[in-house]
N, CA, C and O atoms as CSV, one atom per row, in Angstrom:
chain,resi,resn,atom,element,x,y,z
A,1,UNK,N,N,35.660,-20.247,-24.138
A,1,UNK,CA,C,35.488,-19.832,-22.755
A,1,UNK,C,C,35.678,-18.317,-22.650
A,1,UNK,O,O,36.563,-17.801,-23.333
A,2,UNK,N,N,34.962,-17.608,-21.895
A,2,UNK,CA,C,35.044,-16.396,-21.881
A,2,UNK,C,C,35.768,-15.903,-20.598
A,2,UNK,O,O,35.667,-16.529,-19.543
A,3,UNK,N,N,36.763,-14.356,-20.754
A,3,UNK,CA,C,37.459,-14.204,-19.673
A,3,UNK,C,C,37.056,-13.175,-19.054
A,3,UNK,O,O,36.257,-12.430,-19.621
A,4,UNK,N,N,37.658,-12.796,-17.326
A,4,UNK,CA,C,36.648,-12.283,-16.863
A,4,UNK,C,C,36.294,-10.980,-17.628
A,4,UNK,O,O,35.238,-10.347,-17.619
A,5,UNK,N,N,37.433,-10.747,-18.281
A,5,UNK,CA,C,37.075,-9.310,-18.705
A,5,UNK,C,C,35.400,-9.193,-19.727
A,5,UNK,O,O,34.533,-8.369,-19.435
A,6,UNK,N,N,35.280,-10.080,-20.762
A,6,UNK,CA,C,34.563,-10.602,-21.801
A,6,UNK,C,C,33.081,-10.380,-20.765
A,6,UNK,O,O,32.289,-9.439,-20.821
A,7,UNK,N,N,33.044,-11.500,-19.906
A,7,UNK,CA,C,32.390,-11.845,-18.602
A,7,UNK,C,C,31.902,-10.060,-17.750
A,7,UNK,O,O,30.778,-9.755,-17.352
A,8,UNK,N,N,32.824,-9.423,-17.711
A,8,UNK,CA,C,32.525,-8.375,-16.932
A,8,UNK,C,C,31.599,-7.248,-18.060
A,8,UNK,O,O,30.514,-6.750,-17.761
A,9,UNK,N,N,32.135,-7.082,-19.023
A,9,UNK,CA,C,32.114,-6.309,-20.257
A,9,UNK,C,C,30.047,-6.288,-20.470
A,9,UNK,O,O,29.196,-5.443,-20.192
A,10,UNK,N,N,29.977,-7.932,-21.194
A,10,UNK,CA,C,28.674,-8.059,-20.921
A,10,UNK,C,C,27.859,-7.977,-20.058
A,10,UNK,O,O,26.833,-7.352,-20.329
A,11,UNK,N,N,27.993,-8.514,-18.845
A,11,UNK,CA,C,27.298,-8.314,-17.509
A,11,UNK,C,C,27.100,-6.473,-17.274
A,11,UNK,O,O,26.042,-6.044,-16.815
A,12,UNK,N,N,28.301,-5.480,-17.670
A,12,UNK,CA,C,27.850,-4.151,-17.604
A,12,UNK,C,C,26.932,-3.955,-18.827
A,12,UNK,O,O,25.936,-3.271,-18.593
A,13,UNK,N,N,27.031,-4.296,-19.753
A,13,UNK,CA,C,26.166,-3.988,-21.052
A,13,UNK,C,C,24.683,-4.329,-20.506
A,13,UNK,O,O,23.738,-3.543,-20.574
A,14,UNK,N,N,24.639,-5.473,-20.017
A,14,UNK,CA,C,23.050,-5.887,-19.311
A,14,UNK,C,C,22.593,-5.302,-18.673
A,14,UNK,O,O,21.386,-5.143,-18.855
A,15,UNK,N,N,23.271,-4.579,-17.474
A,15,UNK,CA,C,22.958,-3.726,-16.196
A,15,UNK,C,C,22.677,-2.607,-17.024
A,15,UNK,O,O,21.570,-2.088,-17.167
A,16,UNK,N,N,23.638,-2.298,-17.511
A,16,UNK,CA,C,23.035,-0.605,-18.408
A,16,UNK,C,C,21.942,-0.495,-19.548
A,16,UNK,O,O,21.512,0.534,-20.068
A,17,UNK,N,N,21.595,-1.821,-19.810
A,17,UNK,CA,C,20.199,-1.868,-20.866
A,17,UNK,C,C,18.994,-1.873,-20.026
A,17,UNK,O,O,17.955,-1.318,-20.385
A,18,UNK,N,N,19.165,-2.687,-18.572
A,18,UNK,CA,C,18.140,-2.866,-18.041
A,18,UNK,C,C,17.801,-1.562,-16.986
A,18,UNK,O,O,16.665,-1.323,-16.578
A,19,UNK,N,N,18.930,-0.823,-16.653
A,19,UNK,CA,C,18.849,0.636,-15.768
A,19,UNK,C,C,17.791,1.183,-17.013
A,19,UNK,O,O,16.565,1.264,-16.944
A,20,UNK,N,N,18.814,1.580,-18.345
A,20,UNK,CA,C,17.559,2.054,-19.074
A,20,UNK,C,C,16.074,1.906,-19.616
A,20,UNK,O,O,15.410,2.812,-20.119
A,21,UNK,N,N,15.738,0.785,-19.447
A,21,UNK,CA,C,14.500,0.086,-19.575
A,21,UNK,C,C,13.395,0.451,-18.746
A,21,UNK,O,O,12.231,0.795,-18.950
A,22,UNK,N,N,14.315,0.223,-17.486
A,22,UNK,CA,C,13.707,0.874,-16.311
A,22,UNK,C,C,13.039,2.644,-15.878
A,22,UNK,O,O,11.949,2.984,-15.418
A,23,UNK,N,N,14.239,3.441,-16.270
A,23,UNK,CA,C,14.095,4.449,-16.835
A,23,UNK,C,C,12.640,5.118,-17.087
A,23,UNK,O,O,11.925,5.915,-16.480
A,24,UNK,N,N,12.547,4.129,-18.714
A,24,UNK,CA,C,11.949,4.317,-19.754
A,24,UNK,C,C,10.468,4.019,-19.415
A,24,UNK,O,O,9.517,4.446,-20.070
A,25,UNK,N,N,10.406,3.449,-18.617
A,25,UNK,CA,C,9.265,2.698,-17.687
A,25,UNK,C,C,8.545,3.783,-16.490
A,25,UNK,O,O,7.398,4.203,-16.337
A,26,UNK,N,N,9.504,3.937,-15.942
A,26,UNK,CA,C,9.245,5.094,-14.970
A,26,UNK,C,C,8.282,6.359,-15.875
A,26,UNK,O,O,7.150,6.661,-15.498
A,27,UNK,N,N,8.845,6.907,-16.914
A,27,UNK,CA,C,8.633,7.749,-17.011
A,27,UNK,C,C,7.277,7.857,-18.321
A,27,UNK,O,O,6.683,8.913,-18.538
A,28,UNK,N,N,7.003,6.625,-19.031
A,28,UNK,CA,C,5.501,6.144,-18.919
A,28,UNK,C,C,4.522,5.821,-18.444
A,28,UNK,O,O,3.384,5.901,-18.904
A,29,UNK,N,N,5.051,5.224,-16.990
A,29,UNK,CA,C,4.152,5.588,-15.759
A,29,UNK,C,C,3.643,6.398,-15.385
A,29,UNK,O,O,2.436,6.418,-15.141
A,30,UNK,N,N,4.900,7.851,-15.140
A,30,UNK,CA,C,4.164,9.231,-14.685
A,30,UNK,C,C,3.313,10.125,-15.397
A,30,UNK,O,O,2.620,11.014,-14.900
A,31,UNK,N,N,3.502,9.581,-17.545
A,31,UNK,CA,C,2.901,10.251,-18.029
A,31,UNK,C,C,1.583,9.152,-18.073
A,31,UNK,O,O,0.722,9.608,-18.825
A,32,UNK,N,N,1.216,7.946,-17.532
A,32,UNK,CA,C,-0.138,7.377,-17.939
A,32,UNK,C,C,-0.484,7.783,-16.267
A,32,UNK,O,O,-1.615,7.295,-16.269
A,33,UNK,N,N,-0.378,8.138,-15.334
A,33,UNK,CA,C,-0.884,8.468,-14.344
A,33,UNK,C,C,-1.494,10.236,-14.285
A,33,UNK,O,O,-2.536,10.811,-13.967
A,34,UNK,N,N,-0.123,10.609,-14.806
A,34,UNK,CA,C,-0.967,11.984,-15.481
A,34,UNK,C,C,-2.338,12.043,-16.018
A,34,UNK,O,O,-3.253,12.718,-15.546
A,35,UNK,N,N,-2.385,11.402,-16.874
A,35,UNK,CA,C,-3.093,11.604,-18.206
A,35,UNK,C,C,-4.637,10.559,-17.239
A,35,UNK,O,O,-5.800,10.777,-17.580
A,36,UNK,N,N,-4.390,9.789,-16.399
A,36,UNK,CA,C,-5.486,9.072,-15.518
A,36,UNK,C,C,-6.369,10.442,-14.683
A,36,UNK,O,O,-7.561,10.704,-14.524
A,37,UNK,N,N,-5.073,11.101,-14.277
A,37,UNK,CA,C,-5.582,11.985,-13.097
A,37,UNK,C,C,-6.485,13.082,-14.271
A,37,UNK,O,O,-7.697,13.101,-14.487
A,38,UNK,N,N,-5.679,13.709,-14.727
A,38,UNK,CA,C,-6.688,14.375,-15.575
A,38,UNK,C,C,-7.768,14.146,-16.133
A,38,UNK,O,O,-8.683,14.970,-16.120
A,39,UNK,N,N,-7.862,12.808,-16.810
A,39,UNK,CA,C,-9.293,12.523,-17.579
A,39,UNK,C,C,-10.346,12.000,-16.136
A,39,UNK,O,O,-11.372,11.510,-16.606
A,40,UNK,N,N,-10.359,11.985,-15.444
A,40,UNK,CA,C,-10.772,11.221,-14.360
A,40,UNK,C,C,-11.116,12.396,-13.060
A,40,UNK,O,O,-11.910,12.178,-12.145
A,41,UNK,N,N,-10.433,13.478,-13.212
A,41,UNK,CA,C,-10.668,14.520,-12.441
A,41,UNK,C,C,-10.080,14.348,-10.710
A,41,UNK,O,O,-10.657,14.596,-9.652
A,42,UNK,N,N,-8.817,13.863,-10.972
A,42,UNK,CA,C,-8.006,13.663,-9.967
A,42,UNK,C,C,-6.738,14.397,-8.896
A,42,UNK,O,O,-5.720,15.048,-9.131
A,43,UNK,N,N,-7.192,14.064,-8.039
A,43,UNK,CA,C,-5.743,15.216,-7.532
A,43,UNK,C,C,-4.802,14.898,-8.080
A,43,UNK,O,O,-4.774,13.687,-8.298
A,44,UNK,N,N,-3.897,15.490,-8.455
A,44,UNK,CA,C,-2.230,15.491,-8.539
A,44,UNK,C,C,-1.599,14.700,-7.936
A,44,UNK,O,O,-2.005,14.321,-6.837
A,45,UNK,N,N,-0.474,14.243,-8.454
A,45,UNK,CA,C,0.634,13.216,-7.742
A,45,UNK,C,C,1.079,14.466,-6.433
A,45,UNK,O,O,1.224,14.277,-5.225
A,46,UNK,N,N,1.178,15.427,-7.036
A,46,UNK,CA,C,1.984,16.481,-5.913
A,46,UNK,C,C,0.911,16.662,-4.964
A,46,UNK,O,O,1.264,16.423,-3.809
A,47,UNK,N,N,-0.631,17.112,-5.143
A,47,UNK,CA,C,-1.491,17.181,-3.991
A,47,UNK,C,C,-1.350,16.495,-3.016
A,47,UNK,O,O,-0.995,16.741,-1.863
A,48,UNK,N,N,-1.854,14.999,-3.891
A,48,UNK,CA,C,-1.662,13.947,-2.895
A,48,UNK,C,C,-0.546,13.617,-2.101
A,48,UNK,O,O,-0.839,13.445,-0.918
A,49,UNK,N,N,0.392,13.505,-2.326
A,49,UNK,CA,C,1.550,13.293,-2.082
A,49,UNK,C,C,1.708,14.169,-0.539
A,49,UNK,O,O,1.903,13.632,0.551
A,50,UNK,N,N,1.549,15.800,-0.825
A,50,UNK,CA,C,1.235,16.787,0.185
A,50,UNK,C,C,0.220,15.915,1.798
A,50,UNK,O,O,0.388,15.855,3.016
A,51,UNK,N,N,-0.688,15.459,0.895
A,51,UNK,CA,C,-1.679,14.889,2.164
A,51,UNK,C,C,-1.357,13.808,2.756
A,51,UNK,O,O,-1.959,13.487,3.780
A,52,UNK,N,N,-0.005,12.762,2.067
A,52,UNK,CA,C,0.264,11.797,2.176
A,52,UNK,C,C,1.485,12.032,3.110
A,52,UNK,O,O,1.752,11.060,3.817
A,53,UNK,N,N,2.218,13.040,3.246
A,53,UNK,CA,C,3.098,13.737,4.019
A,53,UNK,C,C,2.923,13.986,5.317
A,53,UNK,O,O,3.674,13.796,6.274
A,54,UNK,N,N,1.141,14.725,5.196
A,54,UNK,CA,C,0.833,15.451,6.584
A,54,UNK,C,C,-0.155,14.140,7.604
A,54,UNK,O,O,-0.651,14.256,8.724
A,55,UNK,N,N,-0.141,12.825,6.548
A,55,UNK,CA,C,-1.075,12.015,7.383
A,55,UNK,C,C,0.657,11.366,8.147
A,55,UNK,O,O,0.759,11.487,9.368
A,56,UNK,N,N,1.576,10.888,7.560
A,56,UNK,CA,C,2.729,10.320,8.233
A,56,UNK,C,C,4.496,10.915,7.311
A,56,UNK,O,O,5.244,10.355,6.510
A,57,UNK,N,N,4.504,12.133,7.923
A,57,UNK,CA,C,5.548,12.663,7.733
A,57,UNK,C,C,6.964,11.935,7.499
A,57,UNK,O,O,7.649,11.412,8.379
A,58,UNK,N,N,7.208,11.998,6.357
A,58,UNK,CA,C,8.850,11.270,6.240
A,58,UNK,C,C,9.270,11.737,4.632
A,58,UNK,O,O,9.042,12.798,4.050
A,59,UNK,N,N,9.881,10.665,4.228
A,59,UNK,CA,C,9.873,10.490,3.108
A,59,UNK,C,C,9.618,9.475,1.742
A,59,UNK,O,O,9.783,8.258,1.663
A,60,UNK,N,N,9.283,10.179,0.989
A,60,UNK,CA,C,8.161,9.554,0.115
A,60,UNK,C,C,9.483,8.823,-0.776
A,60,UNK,O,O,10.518,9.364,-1.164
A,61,UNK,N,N,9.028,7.392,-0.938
A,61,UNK,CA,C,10.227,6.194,-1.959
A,61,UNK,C,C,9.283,5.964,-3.197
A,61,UNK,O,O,9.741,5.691,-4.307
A,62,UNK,N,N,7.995,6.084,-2.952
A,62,UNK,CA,C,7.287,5.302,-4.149
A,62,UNK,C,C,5.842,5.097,-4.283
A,62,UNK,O,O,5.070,4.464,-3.563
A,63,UNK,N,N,5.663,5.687,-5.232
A,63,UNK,CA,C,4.239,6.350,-5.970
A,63,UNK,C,C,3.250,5.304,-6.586
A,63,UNK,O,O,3.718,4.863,-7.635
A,64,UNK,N,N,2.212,4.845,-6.318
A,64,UNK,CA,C,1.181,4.187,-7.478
A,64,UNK,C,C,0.022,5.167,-7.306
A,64,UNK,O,O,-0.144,5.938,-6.362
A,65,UNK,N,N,-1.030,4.943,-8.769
A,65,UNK,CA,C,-1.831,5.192,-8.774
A,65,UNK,C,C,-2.687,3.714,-8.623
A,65,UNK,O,O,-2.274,2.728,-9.233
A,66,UNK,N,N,-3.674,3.653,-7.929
A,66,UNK,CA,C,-4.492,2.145,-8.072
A,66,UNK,C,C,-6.071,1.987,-8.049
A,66,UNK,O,O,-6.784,1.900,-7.050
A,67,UNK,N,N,-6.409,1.972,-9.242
A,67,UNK,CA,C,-7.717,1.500,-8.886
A,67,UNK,C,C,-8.351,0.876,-8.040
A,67,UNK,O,O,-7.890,-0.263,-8.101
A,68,UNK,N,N,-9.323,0.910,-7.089
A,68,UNK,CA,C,-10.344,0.553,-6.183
A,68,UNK,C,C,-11.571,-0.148,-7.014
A,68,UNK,O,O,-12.160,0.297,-7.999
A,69,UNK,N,N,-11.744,-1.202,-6.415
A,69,UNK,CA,C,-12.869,-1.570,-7.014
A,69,UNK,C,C,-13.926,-2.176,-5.655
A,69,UNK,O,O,-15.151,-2.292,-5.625
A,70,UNK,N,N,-12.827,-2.504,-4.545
A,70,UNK,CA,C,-14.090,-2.759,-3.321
A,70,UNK,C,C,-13.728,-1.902,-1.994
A,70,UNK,O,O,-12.605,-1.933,-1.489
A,71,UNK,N,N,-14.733,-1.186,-1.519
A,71,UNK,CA,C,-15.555,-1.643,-1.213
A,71,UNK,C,C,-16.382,-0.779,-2.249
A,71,UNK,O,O,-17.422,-1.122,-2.811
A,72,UNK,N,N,-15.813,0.209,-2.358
A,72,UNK,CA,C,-16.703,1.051,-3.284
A,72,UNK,C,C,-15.260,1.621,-4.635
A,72,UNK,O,O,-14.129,1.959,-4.284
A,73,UNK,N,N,-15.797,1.574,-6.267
A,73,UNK,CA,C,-15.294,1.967,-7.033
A,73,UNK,C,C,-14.612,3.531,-6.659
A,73,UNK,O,O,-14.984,4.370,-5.839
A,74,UNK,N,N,-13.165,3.534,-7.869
A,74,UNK,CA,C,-12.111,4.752,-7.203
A,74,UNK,C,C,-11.081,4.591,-7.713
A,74,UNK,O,O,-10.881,3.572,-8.374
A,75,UNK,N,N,-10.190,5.489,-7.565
A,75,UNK,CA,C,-8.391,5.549,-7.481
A,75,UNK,C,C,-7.783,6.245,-6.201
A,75,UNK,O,O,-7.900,7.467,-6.106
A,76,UNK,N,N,-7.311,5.721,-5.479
A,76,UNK,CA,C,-5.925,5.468,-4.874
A,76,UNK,C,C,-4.783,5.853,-4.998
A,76,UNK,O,O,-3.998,5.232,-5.714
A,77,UNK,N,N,-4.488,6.769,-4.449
A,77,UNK,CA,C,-3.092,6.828,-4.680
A,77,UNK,C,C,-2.265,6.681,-3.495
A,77,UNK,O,O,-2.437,7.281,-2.434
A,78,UNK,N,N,-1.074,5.573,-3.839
A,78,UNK,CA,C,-0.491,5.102,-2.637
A,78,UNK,C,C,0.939,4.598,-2.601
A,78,UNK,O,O,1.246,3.784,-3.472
A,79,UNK,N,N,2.075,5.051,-1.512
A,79,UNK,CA,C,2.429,5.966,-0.596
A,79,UNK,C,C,3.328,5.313,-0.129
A,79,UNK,O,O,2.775,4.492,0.602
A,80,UNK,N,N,5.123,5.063,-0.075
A,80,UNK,CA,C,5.403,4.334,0.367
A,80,UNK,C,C,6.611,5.508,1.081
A,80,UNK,O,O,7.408,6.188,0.434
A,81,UNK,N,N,6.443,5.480,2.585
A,81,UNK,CA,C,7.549,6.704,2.965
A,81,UNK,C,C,7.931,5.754,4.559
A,81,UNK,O,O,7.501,4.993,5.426
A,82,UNK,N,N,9.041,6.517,4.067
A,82,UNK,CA,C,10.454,5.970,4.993
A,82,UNK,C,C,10.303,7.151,6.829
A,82,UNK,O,O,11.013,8.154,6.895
A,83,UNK,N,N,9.691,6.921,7.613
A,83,UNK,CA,C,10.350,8.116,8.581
A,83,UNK,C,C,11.131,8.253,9.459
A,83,UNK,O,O,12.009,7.390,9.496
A,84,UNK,N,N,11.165,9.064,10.250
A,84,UNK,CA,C,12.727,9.598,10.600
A,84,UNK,C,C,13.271,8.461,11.263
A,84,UNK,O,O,14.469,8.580,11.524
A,85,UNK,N,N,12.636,7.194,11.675
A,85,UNK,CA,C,13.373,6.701,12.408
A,85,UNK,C,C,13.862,5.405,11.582
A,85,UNK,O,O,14.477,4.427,12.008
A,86,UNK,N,N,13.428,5.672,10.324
A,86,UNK,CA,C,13.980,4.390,8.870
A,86,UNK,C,C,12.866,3.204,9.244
A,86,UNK,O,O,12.968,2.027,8.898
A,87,UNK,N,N,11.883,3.726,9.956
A,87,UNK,CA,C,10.668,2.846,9.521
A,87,UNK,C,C,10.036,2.834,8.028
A,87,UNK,O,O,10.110,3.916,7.446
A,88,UNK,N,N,9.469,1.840,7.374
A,88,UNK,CA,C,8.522,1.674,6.092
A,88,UNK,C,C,7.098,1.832,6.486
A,88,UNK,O,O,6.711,1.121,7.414
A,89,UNK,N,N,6.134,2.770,5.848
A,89,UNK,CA,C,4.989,3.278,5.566
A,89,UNK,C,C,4.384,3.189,4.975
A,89,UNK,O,O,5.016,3.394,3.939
A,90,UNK,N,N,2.831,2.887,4.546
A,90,UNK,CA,C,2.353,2.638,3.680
A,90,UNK,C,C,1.023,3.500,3.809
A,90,UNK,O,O,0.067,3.329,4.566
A,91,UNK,N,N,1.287,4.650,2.675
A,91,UNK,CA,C,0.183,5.395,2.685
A,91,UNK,C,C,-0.590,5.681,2.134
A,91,UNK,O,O,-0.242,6.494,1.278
A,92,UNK,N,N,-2.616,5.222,2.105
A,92,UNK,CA,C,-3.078,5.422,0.769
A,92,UNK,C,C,-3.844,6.512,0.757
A,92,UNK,O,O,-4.186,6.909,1.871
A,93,UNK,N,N,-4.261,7.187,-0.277
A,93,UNK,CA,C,-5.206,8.909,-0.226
A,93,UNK,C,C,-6.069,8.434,-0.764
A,93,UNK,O,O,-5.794,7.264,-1.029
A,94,UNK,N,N,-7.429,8.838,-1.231
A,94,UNK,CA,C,-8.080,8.741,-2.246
A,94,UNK,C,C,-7.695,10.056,-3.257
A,94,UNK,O,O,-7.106,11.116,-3.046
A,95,UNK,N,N,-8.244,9.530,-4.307
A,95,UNK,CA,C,-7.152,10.250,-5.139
A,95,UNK,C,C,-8.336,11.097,-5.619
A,95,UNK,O,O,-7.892,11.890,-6.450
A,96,UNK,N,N,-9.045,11.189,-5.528
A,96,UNK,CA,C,-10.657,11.924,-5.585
A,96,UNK,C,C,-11.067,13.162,-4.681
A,96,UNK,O,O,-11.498,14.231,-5.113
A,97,UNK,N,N,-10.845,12.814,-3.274
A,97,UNK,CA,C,-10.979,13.671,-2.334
A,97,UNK,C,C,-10.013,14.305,-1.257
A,97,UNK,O,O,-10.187,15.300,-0.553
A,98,UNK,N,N,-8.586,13.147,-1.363
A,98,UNK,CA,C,-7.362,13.539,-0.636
A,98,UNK,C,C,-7.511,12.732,0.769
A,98,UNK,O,O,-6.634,12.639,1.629
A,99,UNK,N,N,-8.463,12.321,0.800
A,99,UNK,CA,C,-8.668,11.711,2.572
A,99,UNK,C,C,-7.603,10.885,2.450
A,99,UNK,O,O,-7.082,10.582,1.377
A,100,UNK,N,N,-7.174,10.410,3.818
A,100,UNK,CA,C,-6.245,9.183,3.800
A,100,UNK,C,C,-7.523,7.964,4.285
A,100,UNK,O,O,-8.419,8.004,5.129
A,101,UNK,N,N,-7.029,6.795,3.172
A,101,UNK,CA,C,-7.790,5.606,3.212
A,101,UNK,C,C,-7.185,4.961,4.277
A,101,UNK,O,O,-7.960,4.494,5.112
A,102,UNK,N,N,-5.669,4.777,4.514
A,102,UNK,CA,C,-5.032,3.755,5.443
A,102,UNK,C,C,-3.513,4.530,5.764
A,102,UNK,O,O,-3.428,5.510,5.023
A,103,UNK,N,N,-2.788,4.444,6.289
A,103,UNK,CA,C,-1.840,4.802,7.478
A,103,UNK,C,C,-1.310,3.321,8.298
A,103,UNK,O,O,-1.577,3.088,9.477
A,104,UNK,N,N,-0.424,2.299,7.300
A,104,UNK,CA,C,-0.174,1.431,8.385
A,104,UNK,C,C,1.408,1.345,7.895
A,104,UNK,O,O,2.026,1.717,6.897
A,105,UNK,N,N,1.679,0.769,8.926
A,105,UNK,CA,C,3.321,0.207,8.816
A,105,UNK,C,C,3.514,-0.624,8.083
A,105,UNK,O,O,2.578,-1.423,8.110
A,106,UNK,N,N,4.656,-1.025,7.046
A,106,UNK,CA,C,5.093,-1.903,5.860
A,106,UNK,C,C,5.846,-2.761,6.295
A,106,UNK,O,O,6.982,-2.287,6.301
A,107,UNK,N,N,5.836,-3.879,6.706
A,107,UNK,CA,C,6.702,-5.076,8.032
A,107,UNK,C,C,7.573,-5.438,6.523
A,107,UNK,O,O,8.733,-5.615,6.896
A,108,UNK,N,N,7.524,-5.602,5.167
A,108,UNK,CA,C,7.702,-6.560,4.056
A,108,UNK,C,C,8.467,-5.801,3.605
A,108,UNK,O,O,9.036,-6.055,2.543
């Protein structure tokens, strides 16, 4: 039988393998989104991001890049910002031209 200490010991060992995993994840993301935007001739995480600001001002929690395939082929980049009043946002750009595709509220 294991005591709590044993119990606590592992349970931190798990949390701290999986923080790092996570990490490690993140930051293959930003370099395969890089490396998308560039070969692909894409705005920047930071451009977009900029346009994604001035369509609904707050703050930005969380980044995708996403392929489009309807209505018409593309990438997306889209937008998840908090504003001042701790509402959720959901904001997409095209990641091609900077327009904003959508501007709606995140109920989920």
């Amino acid at each position: 039988m294991m005591t709590k200490s044993k119990a606590s010991i592992v349970t931190l060992s798990m949390l701290g393998v999986m923080a790092a995993m996570s990490a490690q994840a993140d930051d293959d993301d930003a370099a395969e989104v890089q490396a998308i935007s560039q070969a692909a001739g894409l705005l920047t995480v930071q451009e977009a991001s900029e346009k994604a600001l001035a369509a609904k001002p707050g703050t930005i929690v969380d980044t995708d890049l996403d392929q489009r395939r309807w209505p018409s082929a593309g990438w997306d980049y889209e937008f998840d910002i908090v504003d001042a009043q701790g509402q959720k946002w959901e904001v997409e750009i095209d990641a091609k031209t900077g327009e904003p595709r959508k501007v709606m509220r995140d109920y989920f």
